[in-house]
VOBASE-773655 format. One record per residue: x, y, z of N, C-alpha, C in turn. Coordinates in steps of 0.1 Angstrom, whole numbers, plus 5000, padded with zeros to 4 digits. Layout:
<sites>
 n_px n_py n_pz ca_px ca_py ca_pz c_px c_py c_pz
    X    Y    Z     X     Y     Z    X    Y    Z
...
</sites>
This chain:
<sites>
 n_px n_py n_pz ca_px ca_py ca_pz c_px c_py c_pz
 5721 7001 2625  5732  6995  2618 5728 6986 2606
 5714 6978 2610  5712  6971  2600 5706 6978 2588
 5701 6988 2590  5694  6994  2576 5707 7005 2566
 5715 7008 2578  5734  7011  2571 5734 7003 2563
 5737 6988 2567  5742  6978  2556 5735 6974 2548
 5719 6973 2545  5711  6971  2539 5713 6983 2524
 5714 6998 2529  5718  7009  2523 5731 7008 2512
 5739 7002 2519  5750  7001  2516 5752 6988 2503
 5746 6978 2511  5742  6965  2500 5739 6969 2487
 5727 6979 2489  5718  6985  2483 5728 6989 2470
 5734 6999 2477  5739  7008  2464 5750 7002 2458
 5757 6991 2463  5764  6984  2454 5759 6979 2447
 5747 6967 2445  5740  6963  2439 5737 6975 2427
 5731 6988 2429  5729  6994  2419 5739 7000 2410
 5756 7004 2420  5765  7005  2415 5765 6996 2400
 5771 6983 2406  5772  6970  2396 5759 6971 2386
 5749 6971 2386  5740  6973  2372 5744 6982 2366
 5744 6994 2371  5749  7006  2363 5763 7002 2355
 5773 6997 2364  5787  6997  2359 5784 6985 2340
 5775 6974 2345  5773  6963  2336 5765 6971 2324
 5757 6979 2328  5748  6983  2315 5757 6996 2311
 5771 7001 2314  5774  7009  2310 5792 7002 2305
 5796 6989 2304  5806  6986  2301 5814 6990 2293
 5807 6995 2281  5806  6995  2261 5817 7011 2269
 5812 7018 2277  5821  7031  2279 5832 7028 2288
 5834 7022 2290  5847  7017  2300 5856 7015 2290
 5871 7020 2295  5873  7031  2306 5871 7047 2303
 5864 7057 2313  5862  7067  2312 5872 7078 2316
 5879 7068 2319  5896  7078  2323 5907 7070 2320
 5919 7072 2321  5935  7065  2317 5931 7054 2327
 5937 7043 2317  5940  7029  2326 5954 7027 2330
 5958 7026 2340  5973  7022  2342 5979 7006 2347
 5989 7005 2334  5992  6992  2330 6003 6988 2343
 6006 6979 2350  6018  6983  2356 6025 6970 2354
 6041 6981 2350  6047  6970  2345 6060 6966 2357
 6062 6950 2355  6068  6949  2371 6087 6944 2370
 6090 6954 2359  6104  6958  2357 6108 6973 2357
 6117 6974 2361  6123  6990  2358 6124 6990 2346
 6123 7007 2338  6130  7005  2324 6123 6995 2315
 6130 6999 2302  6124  6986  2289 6130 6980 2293
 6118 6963 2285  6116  6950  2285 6110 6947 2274
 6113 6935 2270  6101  6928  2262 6087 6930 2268
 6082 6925 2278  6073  6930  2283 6066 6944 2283
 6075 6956 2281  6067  6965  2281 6067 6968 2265
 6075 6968 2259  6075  6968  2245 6064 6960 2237
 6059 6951 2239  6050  6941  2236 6036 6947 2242
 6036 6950 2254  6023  6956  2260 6023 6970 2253
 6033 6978 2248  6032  6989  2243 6022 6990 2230
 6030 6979 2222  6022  6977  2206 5998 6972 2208
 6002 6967 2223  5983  6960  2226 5980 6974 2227
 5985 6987 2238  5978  6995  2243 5978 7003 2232
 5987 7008 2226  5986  7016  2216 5975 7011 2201
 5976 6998 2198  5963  6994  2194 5947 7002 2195
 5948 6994 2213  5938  6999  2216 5935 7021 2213
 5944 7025 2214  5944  7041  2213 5939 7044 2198
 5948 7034 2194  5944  7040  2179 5929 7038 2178
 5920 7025 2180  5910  7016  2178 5896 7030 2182
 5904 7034 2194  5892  7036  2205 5892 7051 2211
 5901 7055 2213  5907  7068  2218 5913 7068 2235
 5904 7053 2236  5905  7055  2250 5922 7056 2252
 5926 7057 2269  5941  7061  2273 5948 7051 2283
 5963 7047 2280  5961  7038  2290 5976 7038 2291
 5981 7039 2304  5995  7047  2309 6004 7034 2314
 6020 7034 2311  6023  7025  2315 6034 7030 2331
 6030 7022 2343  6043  7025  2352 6050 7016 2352
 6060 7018 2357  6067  7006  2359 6076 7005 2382
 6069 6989 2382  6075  6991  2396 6084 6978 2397
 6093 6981 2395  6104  6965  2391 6106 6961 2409
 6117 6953 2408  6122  6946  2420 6119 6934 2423
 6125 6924 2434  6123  6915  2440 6118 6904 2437
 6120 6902 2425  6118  6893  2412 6105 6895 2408
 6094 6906 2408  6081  6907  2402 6077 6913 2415
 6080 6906 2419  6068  6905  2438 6063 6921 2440
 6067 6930 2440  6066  6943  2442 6054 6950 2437
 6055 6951 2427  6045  6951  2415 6035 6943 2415
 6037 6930 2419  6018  6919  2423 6014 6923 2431
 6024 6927 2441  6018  6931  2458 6011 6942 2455
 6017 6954 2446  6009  6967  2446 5996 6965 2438
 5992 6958 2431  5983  6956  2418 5975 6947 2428
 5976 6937 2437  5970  6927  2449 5960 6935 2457
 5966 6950 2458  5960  6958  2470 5949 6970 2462
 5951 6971 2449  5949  6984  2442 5935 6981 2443
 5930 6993 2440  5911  6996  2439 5907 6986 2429
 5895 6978 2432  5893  6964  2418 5884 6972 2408
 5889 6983 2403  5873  6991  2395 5884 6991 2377
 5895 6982 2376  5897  6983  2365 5905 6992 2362
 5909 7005 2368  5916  7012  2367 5933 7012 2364
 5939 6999 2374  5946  6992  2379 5953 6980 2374
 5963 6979 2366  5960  6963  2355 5977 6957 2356
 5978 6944 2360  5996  6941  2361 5995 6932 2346
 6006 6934 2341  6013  6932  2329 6018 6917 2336
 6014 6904 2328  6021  6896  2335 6032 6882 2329
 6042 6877 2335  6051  6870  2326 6053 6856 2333
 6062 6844 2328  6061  6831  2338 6066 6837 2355
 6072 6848 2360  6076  6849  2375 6062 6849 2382
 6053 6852 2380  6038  6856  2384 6031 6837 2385
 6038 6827 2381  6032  6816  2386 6046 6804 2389
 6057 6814 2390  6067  6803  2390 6073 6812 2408
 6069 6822 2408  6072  6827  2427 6066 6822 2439
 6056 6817 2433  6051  6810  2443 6057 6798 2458
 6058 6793 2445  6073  6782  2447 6089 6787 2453
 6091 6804 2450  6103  6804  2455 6099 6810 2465
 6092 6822 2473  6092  6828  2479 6080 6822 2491
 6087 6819 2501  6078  6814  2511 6068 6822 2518
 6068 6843 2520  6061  6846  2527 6057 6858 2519
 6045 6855 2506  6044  6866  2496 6031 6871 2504
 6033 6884 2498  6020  6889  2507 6003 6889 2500
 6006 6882 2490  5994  6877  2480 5992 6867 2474
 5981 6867 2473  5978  6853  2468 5979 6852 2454
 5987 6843 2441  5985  6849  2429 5973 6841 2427
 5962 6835 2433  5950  6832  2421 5940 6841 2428
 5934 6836 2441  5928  6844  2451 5926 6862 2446
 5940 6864 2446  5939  6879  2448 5935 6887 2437
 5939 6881 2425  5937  6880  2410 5920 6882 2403
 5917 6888 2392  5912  6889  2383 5912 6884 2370
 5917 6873 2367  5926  6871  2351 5918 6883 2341
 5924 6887 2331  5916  6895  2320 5922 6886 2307
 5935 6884 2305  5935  6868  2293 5951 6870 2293
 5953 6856 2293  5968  6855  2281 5962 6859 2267
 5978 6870 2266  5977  6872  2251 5987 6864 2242
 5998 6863 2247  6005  6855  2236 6011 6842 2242
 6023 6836 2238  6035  6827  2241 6041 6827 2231
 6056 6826 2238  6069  6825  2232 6075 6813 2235
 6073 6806 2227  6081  6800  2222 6095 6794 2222
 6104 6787 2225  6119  6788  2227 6124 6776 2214
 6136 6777 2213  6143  6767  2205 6150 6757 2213
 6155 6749 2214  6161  6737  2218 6173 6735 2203
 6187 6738 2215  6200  6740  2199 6206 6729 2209
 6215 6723 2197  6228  6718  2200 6240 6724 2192
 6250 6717 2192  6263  6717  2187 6261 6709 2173
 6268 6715 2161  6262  6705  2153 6269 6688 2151
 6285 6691 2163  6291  6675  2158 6282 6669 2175
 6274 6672 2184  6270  6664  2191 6263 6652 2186
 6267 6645 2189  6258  6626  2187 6241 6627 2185
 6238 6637 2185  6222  6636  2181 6218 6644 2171
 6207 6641 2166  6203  6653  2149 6188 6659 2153
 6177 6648 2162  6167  6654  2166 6165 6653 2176
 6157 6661 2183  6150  6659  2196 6149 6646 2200
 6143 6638 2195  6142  6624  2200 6152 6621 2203
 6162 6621 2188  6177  6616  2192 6184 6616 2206
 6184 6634 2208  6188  6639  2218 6182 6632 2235
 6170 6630 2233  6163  6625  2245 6164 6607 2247
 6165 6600 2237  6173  6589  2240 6189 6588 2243
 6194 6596 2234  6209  6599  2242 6212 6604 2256
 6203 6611 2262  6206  6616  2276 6198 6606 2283
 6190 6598 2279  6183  6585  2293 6197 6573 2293
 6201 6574 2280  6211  6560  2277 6230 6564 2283
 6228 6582 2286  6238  6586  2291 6235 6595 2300
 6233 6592 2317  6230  6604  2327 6245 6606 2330
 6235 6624 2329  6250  6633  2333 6261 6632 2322
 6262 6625 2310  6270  6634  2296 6267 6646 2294
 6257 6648 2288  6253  6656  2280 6257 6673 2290
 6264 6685 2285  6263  6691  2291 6254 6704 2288
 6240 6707 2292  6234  6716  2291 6237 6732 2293
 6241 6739 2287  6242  6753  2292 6230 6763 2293
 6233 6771 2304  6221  6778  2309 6223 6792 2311
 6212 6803 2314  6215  6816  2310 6217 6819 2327
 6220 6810 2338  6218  6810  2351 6208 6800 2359
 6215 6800 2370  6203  6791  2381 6190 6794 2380
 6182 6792 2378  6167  6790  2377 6165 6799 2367
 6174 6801 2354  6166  6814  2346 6159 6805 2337
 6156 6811 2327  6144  6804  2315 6149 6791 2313
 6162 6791 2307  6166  6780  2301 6170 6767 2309
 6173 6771 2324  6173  6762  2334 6163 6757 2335
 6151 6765 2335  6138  6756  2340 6134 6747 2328
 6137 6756 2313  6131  6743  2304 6140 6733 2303
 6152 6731 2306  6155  6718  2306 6155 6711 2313
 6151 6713 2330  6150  6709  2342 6136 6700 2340
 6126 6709 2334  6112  6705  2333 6113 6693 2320
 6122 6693 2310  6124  6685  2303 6129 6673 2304
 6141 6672 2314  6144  6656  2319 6137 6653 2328
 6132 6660 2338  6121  6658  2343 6111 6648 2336
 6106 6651 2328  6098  6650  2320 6098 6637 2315
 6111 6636 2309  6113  6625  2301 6121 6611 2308
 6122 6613 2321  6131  6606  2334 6144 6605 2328
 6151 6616 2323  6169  6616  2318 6175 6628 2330
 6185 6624 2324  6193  6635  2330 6208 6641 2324
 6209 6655 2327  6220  6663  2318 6230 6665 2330
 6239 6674 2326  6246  6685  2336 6246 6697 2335
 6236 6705 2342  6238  6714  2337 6246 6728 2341
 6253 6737 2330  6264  6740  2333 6256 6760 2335
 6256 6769 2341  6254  6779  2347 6261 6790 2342
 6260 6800 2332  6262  6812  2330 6258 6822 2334
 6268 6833 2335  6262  6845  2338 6261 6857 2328
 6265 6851 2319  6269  6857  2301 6265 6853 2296
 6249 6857 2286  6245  6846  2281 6253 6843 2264
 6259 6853 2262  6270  6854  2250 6279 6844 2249
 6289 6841 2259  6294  6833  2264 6290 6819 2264
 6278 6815 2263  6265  6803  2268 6266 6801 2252
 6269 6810 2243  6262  6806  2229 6277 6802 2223
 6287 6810 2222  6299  6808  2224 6305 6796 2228
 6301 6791 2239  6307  6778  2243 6297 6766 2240
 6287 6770 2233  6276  6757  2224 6282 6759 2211
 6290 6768 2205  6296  6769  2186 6308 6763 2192
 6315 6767 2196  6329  6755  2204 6329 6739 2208
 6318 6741 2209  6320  6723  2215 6322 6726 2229
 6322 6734 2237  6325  6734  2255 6315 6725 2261
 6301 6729 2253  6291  6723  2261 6283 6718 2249
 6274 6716 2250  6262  6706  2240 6246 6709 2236
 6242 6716 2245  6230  6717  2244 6224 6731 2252
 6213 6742 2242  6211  6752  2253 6193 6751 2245
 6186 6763 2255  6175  6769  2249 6174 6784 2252
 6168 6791 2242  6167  6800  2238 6158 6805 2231
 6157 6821 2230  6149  6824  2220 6152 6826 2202
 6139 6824 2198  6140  6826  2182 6153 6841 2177
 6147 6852 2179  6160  6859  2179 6175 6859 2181
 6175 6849 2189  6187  6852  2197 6197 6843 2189
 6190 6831 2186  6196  6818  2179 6190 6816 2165
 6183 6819 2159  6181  6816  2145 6194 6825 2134
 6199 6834 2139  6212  6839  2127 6221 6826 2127
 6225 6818 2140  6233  6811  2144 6228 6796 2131
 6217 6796 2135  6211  6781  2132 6209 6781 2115
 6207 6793 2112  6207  6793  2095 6223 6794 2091
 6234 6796 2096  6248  6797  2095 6252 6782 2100
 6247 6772 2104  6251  6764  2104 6261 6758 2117
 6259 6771 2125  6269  6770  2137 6262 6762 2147
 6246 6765 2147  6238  6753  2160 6230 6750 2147
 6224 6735 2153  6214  6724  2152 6207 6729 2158
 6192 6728 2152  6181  6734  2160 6174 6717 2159
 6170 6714 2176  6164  6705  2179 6150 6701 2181
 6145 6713 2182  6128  6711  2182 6126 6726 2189
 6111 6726 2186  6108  6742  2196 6101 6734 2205
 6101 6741 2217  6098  6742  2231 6084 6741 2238
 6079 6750 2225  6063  6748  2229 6053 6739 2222
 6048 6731 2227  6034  6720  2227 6027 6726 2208
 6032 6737 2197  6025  6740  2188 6031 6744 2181
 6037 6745 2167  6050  6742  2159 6044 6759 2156
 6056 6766 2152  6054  6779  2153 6047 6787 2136
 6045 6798 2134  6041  6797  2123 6055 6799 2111
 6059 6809 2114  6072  6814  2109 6080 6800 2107
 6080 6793 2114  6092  6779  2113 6083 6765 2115
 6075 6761 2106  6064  6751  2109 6070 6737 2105
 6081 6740 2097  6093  6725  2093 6099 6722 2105
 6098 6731 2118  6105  6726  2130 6096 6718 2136
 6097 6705 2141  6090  6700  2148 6090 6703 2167
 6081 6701 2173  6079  6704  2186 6089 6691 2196
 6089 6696 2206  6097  6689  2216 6086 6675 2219
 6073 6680 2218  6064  6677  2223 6064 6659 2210
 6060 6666 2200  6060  6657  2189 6072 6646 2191
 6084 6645 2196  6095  6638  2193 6100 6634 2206
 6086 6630 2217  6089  6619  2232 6091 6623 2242
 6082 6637 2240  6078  6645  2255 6063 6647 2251
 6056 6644 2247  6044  6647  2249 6035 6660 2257
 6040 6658 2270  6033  6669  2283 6043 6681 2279
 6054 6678 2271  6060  6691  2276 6061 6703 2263
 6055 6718 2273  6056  6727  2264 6058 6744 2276
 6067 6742 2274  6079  6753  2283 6078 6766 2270
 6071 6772 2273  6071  6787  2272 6067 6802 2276
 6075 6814 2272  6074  6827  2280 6058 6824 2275
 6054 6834 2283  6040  6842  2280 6037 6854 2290
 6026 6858 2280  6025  6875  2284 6010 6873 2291
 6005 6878 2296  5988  6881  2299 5986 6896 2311
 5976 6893 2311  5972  6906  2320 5961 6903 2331
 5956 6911 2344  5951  6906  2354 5948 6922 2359
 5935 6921 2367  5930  6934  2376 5935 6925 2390
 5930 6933 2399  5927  6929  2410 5915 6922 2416
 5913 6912 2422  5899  6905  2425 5890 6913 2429
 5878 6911 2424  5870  6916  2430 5866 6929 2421
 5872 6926 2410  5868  6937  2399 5857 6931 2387
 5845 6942 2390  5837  6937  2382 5835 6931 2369
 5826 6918 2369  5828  6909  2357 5829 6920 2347
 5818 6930 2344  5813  6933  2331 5827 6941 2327
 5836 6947 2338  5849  6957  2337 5858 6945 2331
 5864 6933 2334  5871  6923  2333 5868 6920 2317
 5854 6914 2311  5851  6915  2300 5854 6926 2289
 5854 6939 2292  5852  6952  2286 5869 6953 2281
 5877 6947 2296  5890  6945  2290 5897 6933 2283
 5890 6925 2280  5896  6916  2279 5890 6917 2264
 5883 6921 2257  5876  6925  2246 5888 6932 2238
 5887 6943 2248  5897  6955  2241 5909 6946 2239
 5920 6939 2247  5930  6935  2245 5933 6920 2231
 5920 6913 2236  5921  6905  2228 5918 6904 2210
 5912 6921 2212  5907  6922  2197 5928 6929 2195
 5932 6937 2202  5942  6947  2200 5955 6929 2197
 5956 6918 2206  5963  6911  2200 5960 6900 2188
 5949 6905 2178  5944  6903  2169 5949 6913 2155
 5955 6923 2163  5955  6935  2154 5973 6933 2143
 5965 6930 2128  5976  6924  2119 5989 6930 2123
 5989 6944 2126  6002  6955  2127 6011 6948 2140
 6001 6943 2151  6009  6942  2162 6020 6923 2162
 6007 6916 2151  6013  6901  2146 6021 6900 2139
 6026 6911 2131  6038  6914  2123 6048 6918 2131
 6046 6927 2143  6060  6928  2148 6064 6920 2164
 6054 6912 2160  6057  6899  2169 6061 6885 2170
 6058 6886 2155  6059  6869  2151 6073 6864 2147
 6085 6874 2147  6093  6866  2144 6102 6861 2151
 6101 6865 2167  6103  6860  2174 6095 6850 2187
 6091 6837 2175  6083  6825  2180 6071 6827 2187
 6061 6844 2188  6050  6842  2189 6041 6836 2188
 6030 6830 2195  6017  6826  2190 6008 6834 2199
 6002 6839 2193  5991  6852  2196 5980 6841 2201
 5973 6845 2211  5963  6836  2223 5955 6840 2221
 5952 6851 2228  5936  6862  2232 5927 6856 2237
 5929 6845 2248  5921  6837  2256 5912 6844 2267
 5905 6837 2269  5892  6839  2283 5896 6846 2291
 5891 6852 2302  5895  6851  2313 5894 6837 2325
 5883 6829 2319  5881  6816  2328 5896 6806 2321
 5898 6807 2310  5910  6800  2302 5921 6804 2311
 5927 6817 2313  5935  6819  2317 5936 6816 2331
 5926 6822 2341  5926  6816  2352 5928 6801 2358
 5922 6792 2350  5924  6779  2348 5944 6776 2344
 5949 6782 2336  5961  6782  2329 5973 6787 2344
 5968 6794 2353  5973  6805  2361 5973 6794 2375
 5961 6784 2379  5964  6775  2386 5970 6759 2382
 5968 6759 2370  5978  6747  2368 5991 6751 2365
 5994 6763 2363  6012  6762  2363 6017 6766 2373
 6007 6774 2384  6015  6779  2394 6016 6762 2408
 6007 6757 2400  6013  6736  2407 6019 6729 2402
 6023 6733 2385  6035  6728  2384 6047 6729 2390
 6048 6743 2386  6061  6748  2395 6061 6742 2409
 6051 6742 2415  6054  6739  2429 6061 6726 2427
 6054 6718 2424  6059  6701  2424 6071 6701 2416
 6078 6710 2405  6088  6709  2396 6097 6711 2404
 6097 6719 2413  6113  6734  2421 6108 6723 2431
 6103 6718 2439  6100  6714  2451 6109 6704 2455
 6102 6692 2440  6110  6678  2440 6122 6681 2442
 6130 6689 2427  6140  6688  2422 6150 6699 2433
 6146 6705 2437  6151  6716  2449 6160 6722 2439
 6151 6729 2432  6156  6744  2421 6155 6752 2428
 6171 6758 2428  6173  6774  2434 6173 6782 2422
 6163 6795 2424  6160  6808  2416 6168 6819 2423
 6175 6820 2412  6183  6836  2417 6174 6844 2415
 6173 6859 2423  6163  6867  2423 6171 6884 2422
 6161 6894 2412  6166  6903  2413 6168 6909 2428
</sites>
């Protein structure tokens, strides 16, 4: 038995040299991306422009599935259990460090189970008002809701969806407080911010910049901790008396643990040179991109401080997340 495992030891050990001095060829067959929605998404359209990058760059091949449901969970769980040789890769977005928090009996661990290979980008959000509301900037805005708890009415795209959490994470933040008012239309949400129904939403650059250059919303600051490049006359939330706060989407990618460094590197190369690539920055940036192409130790690091924010954010505050 002991010279079995010795044997065994053995050839993994020579596996892993071989796999390390042979990285530069990796992968030697299709990689499959998996993505943890049914059907298009930003996410897979975004991951479409990295992999295709990579095709053009390299020839190598790299397939996208998609296993949606259960708010992501489906799709971690399958990528949690998959073979760690690289073959195997989840596509990943803020549900991957904000489920932690909602779901009490996941069957993985999201750091443990994990590989990081890098955050590639973040998105960014806007912070709008109404243009006759009592405030003109962020600051404004954030002295007005400590000097008035519960005026201000925030609209949202739903119970714990994006915009719930950045403003939840924002009074939070700033020890104020809103009301916030719950859509299931986010049309409707933007609609009753040009009306005057309600006062204050967040959103994306697309969704709200036609509005905000027409004069119908006040744009109050963006969202994320780094003024964007496309709109660098906007100041940050962060800049105007939140300091800690920078609430945005992001994309990154992850093997399964236990997949070899030199494979993890080999990918994280490929990806990070592909969200480097000017074609893919052009048709990303105008919706409040900032292109990353971080570490894998960056990301991993990035992956356990937000999946403790959330904990301590949803926990205090007893945020309910609606779930697909």
């Amino acid at each position: 038995m002991l010279r079995a495992i010795l044997l065994c030891v053995g050839a993994a050990a020579v596996s892993s040299a071989a796999l390390g001095q042979n990285a530069a060829d990796f992968p030697s067959k299709p990689v499959t991306v998996i993505i943890p929605y049914t059907g298009s998404s930003s996410l897979d359209t975004e991951f479409r422009l990295y992999t295709q990058s990579i095709i053009d760059a390299t020839g190598k091949q790299f397939i996208h599935d998609y296993k949606g449901g259960a708010g992501t969970t489906i799709a971690t769980a399958y990528v949690a259990k998959a073979a760690p040789d690289g073959y195997t890769l989840l596509a990943l977005m803020p549900p991957f460090t904000i489920n932690p928090a909602v779901y009490k009996d996941l069957s993985y661990d999201n750091v443990k189970d994990f590989a990081p290979i890098s955050m590639l980008s973040k998105h960014a959000g806007l912070l709008v008002a109404n243009p006759n509301a009592p405030f003109k900037t962020g600051a404004e805005y954030i002295a007005y809701a400590k000097a008035n708890p519960g005026k201000v009415n925030f609209a949202t795209s739903g119970l714990g969806g994006s915009s719930h959490l950045a403003g939840e994470w924002l009074h939070y933040e700033t020890k104020s407080k809103v009301t916030f008012v719950h859509y299931k239309a986010p049309n409707q949400r933007l609609l009753d911010l040009i009306s005057g129904r309600v006062d204050v939403t967040e959103g994306g650059f697309i969704a709200l910049s036609g509005f905000i250059k027409s004069g119908k919303m006040r744009v109050l600051g963006v969202t994320s901790n780094q003024r964007v490049p496309m709109w660098q006359e906007v100041p940050t939330i962060a800049e105007q008396g939140a300091p800690n706060y920078d609430y945005s989407g992001w994309v990154g990618l992850t093997a399964p643990a236990r997949t070899p460094p030199a494979v993890v590197g080999r990918l994280n190369a490929l990806f990070v040179k592909a969200s480097k690539d000017p074609n893919v920055i052009k048709k990303l940036e105008a919706d409040g991109t900032l292109m990353i192409g971080g570490t894998p130790e960056q990301f991993r690091d990035f992956i356990i401080t937000d999946t403790n924010r959330w904990r301590k954010l949803i926990g205090e505050l007893g945020i309910q997340i609606e779930v697909e």
